[in-house]
N, C-alpha and C positions, 0 to 999 in steps of 0.2 A: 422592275421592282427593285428598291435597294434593299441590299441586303441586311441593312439594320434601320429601326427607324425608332429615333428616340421620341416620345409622344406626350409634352407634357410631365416631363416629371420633376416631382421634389421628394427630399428625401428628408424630414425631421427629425432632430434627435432633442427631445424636452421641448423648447424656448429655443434651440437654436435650428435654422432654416438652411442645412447645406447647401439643396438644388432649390431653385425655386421655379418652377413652371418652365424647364427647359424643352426645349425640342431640334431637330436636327435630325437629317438622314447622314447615310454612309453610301455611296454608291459598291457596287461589285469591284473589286479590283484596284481601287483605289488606297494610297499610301494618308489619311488622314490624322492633322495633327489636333492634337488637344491641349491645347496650353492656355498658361494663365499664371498669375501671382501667387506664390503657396499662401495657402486656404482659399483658393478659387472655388474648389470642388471637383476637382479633376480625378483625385482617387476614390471620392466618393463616389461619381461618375462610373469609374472602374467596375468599382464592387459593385455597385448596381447589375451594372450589363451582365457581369461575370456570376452573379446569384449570390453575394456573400453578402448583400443588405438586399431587404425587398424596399422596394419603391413605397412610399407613405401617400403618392397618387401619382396619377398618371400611368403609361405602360410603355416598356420595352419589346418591340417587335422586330424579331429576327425569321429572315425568309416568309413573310406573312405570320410568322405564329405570334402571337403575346407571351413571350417566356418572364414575365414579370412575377415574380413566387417564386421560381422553380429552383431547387438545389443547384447549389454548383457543378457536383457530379452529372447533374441530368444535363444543363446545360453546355457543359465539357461533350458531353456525348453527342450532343447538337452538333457541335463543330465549332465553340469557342473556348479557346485557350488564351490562358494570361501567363506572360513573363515576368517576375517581380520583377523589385527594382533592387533589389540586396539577392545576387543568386543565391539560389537556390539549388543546388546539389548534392548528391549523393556523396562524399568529397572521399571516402574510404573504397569506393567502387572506380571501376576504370571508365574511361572516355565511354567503349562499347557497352558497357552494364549497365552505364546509364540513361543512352539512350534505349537499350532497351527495356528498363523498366519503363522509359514511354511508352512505346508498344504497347507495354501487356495496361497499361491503366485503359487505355482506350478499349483492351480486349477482354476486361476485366478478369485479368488471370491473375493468380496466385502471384504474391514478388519472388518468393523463393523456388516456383517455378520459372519465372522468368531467368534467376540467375543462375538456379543449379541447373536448368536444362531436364527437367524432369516430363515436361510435355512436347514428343521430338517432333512429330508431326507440326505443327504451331510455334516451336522454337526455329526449325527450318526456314518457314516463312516468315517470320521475327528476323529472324539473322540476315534473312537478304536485306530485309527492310532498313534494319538497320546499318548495313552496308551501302546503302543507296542514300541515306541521308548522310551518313558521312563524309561519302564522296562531293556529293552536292555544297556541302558545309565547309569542305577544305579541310576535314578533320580525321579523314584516314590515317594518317602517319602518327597519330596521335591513340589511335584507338587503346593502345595497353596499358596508355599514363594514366594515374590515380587522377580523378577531377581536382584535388587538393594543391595538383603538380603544376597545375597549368597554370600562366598570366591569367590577367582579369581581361584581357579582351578575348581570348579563346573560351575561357569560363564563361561568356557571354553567350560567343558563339555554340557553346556547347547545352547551354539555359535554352536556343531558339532549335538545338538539334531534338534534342528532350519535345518540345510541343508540335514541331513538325513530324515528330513519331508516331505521334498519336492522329495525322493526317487531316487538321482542323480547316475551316474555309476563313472562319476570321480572328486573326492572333492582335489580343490587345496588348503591348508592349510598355510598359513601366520602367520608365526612364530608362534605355538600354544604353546610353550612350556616359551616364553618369560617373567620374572617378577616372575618365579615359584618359590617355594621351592626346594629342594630335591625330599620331600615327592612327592609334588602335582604333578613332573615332572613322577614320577614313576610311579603316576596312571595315567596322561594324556599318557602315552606310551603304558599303557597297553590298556585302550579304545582304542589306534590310530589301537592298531594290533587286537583286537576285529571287529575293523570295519573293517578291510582290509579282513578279516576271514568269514564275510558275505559277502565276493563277489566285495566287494568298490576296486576300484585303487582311490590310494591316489597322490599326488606329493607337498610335502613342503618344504618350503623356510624355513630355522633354524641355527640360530647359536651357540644353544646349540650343541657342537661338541659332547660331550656322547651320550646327545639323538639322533643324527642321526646316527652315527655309531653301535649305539646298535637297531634301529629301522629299517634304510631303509636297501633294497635290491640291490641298485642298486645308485648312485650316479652320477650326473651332476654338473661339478666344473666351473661356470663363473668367468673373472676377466678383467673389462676393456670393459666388452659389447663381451670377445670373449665368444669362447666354449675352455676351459682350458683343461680338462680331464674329462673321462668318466669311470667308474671301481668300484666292488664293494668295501664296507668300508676297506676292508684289503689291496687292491690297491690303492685304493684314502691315505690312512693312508701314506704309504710308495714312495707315487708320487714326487718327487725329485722339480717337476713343480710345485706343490699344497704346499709342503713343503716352499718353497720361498716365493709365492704368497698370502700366505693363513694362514697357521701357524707360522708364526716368522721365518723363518728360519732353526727350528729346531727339531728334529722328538721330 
């Protein structure tokens, strides 16, 4: 069964036609990219899956359910989380306070229990938690800096340590790679396949074209609110369709 399965959808807003009758699966475990020309539909896409627009027809089925309607909080709880694409941070709190106010959203605790430590039983097991995605994330030695402190590539890193806190099965990712260096893009790719590695299915929206082609498995080409082509990066590369639509014309 995959674990996401898009079915048919579009999404209206007035006279204008975002998605128009898309569909597409996501297999388990796989790093899938979703690209396309801005105003493809690729955020709208997003917010679809993630519960911040309902679908105008068609359904979203995650793990056999229809979560198509369903709040965002509910479907966060499901086990999907979104990375923006302009982090998102707590920037007056340290590396550690931040991801654990991830923790507790998943656990629906109070934030100022999370941060004063007011529930020790469950801040216990919070702080290991949060010591273990740390480490995973390369972000220990970092844990006392203000989020505010840090480069835009750790800020990243620390945007993907925040929704792995909350221990999700599918992370939709919003342009991570956006505003990077070379360097910083290199290591933001190796964490992506790192997590993929633990068990994560990923699916990001990117228009860094190296790092999708060098990262995803599998590829989703929107353009115009359709479904353009589907194939992995060495098909999508040589798509005659995506070629026109996508890359200038020109291989």
């Amino acid at each position: 069964m995959p674990v996401l399965e898009i079915k048919n959808v579009s999404k209206q807003f007035g006279g204008l036609m975002a998605l128009n009758n898309i569909s597409f699966q996501v297999e388990t475990g796989e790093i899938r990219g979703l690209i396309g020309p801005n105003g493809a539909g690729k955020s709208t896409m997003f917010k679809n899956i993630a519960g911040f627009y309902a679908t105008t027809k068609g359904e979203i089925v995650y793990q056999g359910q229809n979560i198509s309607g369903h709040k965002p909080h509910a479907i966060a709880e499901m086990g999907i989380v979104r990375t923006f694409q302009e982090t998102t941070l707590f920037q007056e709190l340290t590396v550690f306070e931040n991801v654990l106010v991830g923790c507790h959203i998943q656990a629906r605790s109070n934030l100022f229990s999370a941060i004063f430590k007011l529930d020790k039983p469950r801040q216990n097991i919070a702080r290991d938690q949060v010591l273990e995605v740390l480490e995973f994330m390369g972000l220990s030695e970092r844990q006392e800096q203000l989020a505010s402190e840090l480069p835009l590539g750790s800020q990243r890193a620390l945007a993907m340590s925040i929704a792995l806190a909350s221990k999700p099965k599918l992370m939709l990712m919003d342009e991570p790679f956006a505003g990077m260096n070379p360097e910083e893009t290199l290591h933001m790719m190796e964490l992506t396949r790192k997590v993929q590695e633990s068990g994560m299915t990923i699916i990001l929206v990117e228009h860094d074209m190296k790092a999708v082609m060098g990262l995803c498995d599998y590829l989703t080409v929107l353009n115009f609110g359709q479904l353009l082509a589907e194939g992995t990066p060495a098909e999508i590369r040589n798509n005659d369709k995506v070629i026109e639509a996508y890359l200038g014309g020109s291989k």
